[in-house]
Each structure stands twice: as C-alpha cells, then as structure tokens.
HTML snippet that shows the backbone in 3Dmol.js (N, CA, C, O; Angstrom):
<script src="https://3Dmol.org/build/3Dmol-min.js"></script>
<div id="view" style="width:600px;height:400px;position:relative"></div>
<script>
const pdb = `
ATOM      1  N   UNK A   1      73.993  58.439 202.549  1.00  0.00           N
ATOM      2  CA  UNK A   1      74.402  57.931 201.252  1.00  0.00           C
ATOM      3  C   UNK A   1      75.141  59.003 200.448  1.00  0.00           C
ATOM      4  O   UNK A   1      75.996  58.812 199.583  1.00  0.00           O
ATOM      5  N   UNK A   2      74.579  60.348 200.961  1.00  0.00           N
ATOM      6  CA  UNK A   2      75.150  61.246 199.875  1.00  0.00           C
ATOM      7  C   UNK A   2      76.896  61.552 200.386  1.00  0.00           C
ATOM      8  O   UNK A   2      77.820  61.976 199.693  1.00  0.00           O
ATOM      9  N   UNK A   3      76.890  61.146 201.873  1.00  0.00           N
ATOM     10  CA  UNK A   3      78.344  61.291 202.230  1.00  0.00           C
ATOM     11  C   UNK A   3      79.228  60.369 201.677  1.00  0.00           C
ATOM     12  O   UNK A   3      80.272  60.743 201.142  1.00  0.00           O
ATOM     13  N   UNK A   4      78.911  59.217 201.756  1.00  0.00           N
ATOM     14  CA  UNK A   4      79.588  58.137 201.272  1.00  0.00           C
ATOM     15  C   UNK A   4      79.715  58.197 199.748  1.00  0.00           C
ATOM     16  O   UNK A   4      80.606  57.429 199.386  1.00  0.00           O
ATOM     17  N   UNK A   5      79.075  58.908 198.624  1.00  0.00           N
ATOM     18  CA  UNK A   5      79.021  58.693 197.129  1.00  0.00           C
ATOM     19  C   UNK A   5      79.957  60.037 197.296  1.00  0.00           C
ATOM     20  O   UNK A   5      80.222  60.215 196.107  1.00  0.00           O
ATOM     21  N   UNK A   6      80.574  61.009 197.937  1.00  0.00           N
ATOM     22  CA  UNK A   6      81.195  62.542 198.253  1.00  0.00           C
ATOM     23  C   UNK A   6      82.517  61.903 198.458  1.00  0.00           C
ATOM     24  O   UNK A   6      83.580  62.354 198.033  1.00  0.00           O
ATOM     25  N   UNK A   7      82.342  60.684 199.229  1.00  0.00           N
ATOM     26  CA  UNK A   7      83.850  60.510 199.906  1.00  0.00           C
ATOM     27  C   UNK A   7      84.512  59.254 198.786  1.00  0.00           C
ATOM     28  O   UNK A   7      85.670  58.848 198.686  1.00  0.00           O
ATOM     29  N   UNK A   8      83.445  58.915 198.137  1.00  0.00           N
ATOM     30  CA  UNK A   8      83.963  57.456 197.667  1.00  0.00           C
ATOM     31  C   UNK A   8      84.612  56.702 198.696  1.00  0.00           C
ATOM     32  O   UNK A   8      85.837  56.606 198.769  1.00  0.00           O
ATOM     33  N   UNK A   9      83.715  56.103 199.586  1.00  0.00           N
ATOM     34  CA  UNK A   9      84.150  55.242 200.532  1.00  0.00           C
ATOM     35  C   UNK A   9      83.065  54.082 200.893  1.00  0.00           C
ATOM     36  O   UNK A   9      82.139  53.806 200.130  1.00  0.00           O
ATOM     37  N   UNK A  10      83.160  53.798 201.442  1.00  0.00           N
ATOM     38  CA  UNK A  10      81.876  51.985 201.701  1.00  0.00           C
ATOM     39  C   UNK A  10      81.079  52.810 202.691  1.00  0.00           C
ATOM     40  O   UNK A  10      81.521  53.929 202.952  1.00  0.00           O
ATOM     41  N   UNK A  11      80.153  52.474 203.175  1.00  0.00           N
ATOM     42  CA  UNK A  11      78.671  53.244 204.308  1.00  0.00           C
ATOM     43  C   UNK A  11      79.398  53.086 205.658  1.00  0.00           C
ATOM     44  O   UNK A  11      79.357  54.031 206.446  1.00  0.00           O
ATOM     45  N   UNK A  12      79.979  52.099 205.942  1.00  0.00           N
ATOM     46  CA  UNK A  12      80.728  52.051 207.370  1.00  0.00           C
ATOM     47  C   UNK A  12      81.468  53.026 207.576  1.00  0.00           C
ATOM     48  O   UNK A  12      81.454  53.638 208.644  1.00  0.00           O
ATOM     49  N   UNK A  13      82.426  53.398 206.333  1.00  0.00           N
ATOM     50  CA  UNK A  13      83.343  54.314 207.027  1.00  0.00           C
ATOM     51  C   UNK A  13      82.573  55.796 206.647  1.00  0.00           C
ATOM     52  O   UNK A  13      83.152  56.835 206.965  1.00  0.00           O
ATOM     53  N   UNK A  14      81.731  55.835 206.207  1.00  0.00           N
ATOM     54  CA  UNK A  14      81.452  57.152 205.758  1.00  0.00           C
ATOM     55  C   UNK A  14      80.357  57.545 206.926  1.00  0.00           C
ATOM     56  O   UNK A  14      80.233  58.669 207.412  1.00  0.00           O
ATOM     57  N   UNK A  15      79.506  56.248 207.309  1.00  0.00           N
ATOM     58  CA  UNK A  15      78.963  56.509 208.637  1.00  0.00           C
ATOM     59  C   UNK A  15      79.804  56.890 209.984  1.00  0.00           C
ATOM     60  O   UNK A  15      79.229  57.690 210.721  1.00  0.00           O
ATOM     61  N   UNK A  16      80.967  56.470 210.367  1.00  0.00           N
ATOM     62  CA  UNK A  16      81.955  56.840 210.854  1.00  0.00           C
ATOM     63  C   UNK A  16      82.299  58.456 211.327  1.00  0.00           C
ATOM     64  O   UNK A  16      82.256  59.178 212.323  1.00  0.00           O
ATOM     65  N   UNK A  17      82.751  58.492 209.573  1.00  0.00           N
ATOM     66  CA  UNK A  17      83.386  59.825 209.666  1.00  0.00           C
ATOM     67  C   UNK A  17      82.110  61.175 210.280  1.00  0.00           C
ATOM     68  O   UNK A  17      82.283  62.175 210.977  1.00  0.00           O
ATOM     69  N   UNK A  18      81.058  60.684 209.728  1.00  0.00           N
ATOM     70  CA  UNK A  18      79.763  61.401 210.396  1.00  0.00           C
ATOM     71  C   UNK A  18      79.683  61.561 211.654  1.00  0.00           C
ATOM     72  O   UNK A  18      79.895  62.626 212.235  1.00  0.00           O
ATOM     73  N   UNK A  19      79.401  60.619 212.116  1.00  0.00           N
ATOM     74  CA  UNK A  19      78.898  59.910 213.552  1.00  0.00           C
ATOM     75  C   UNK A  19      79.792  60.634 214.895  1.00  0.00           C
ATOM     76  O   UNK A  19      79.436  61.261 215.894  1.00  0.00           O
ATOM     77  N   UNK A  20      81.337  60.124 214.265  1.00  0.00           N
ATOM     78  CA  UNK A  20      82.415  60.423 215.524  1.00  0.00           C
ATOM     79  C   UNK A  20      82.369  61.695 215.689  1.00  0.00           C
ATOM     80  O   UNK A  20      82.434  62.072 216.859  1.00  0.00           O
ATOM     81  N   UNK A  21      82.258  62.639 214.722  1.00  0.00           N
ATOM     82  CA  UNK A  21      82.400  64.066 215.366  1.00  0.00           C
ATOM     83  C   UNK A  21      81.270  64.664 216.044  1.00  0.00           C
ATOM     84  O   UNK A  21      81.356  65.581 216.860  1.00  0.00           O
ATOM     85  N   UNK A  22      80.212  64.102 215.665  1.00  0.00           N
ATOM     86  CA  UNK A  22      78.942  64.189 216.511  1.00  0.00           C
ATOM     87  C   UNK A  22      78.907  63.875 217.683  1.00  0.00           C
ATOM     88  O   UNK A  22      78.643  64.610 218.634  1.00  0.00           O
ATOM     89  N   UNK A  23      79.248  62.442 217.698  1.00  0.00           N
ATOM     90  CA  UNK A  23      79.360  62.043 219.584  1.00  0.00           C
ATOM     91  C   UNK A  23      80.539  62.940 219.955  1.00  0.00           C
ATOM     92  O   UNK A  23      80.303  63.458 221.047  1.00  0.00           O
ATOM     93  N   UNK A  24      81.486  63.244 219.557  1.00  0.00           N
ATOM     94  CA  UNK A  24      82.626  64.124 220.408  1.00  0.00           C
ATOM     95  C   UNK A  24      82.086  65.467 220.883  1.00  0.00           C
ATOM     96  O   UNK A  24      82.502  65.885 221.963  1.00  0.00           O
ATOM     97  N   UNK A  25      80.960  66.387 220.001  1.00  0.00           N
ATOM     98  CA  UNK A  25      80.264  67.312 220.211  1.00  0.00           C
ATOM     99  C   UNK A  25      79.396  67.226 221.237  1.00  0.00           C
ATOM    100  O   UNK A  25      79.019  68.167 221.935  1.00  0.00           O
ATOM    101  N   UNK A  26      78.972  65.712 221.359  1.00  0.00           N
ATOM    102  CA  UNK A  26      77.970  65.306 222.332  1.00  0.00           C
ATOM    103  C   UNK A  26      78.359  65.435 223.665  1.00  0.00           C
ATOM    104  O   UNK A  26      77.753  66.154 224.459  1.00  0.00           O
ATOM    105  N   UNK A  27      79.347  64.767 223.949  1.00  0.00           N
ATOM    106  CA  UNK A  27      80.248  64.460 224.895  1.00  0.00           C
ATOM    107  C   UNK A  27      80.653  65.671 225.735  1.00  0.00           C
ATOM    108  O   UNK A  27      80.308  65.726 226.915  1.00  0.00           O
ATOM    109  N   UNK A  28      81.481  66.792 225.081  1.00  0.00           N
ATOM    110  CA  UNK A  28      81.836  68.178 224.933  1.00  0.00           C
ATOM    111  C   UNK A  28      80.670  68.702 225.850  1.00  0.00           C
ATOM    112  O   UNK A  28      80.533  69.028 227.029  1.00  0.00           O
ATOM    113  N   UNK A  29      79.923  68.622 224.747  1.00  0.00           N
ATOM    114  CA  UNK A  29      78.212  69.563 225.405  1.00  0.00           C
ATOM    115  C   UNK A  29      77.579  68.937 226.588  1.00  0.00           C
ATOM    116  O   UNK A  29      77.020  69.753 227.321  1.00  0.00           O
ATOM    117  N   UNK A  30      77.515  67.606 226.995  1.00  0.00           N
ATOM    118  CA  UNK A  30      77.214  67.173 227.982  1.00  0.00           C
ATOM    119  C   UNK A  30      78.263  67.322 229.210  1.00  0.00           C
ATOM    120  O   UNK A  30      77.939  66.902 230.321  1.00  0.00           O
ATOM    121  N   UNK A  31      79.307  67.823 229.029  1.00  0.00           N
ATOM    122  CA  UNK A  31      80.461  67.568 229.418  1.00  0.00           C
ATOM    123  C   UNK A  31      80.301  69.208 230.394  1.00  0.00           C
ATOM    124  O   UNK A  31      80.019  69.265 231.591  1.00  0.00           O
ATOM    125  N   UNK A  32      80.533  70.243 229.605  1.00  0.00           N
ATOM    126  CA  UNK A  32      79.836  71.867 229.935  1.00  0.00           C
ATOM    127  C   UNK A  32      78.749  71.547 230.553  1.00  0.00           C
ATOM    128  O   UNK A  32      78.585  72.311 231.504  1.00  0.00           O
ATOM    129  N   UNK A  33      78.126  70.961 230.484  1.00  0.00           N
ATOM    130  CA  UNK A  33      76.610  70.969 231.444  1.00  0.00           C
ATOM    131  C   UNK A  33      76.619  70.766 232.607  1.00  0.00           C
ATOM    132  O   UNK A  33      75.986  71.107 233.607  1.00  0.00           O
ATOM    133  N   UNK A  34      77.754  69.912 232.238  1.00  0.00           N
ATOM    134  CA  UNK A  34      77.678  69.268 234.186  1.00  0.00           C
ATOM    135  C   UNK A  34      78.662  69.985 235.260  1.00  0.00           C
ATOM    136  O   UNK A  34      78.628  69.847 236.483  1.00  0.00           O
ATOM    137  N   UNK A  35      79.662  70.890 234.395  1.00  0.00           N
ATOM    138  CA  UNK A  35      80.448  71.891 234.652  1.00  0.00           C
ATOM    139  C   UNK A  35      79.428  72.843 235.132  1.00  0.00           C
ATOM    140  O   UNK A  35      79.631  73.244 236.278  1.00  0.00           O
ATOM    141  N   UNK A  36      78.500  73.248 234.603  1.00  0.00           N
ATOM    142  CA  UNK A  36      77.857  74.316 234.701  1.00  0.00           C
ATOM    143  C   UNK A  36      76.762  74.301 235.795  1.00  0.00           C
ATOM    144  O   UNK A  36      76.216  75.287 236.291  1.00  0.00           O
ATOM    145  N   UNK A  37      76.593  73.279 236.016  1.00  0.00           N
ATOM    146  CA  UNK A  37      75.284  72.579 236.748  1.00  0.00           C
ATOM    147  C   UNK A  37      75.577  73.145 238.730  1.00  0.00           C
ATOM    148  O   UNK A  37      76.489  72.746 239.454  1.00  0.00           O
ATOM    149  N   UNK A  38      74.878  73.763 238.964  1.00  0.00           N
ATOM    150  CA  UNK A  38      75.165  73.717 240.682  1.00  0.00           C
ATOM    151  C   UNK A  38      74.439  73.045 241.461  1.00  0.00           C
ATOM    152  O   UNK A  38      73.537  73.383 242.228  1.00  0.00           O
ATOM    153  N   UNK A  39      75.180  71.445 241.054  1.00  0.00           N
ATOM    154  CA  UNK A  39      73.824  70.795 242.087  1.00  0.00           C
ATOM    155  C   UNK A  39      74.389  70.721 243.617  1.00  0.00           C
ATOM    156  O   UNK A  39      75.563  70.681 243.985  1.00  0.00           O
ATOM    157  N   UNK A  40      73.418  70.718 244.248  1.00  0.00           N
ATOM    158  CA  UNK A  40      73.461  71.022 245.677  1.00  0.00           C
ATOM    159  C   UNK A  40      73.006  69.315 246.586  1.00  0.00           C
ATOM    160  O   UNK A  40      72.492  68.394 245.952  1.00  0.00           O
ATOM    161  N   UNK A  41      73.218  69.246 247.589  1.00  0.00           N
ATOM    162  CA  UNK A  41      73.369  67.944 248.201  1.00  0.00           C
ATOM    163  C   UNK A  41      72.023  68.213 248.983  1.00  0.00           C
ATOM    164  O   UNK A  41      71.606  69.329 249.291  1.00  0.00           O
ATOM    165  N   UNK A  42      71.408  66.990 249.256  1.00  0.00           N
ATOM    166  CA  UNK A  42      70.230  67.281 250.021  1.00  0.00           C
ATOM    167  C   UNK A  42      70.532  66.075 251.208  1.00  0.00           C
ATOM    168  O   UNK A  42      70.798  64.919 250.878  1.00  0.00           O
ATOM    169  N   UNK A  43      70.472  66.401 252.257  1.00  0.00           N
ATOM    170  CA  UNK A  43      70.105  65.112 253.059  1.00  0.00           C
ATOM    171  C   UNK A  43      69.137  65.209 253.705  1.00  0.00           C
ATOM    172  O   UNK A  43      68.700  66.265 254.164  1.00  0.00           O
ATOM    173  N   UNK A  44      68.699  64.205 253.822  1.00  0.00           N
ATOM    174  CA  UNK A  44      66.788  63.774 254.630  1.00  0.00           C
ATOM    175  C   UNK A  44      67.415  62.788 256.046  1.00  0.00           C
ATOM    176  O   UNK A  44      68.054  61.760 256.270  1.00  0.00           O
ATOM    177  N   UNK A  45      66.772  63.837 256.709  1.00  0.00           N
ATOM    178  CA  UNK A  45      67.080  62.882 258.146  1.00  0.00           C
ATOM    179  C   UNK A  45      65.955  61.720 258.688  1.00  0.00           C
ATOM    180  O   UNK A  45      64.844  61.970 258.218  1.00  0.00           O
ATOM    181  N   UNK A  46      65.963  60.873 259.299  1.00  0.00           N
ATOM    182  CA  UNK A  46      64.904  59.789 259.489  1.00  0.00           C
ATOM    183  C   UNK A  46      64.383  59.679 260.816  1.00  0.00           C
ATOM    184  O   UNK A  46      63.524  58.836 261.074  1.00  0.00           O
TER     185      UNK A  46
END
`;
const viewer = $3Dmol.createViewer("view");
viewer.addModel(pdb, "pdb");
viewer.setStyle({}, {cartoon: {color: "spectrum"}});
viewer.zoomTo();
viewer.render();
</script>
C-alpha cells in the first residue's frame, strides 16, 4: 500500500512494478544455480 500511495497509482500496477523485478531476480538466481550445479548422470543397471 505504501508503494502504491509513493507512486500514485491503483494496487495492480503498483503490485506490478514490485513483483516483476523480483521474479526477474528470481529467475537470474535460479538461473546461476543451475549454471553452477555439477550434476552428474547416474545409471542403474537391471
């Protein structure tokens, strides 16, 4: 609320402007992880 009364804008877009740069950070950071990650292959014989 306090973003939206800052931006003078309606809750949708002020939730928005919040939100999107967060998931892009999210994304980013999950993104490096899996870059970073050395997963290795396992196979199981039967």
């Amino acid at each position: 609320m306090e973003l939206k009364r800052q931006l003078g804008v309606n809750y949708g877009t002020a939730w928005m402007v919040k939100h999107k740069p967060l998931q892009a950070m999210k994304e980013a950071d999950d993104q490096l992880l899996l870059t970073r990650c050395n997963v290795q292959t396992v196979t199981f014989s039967t």
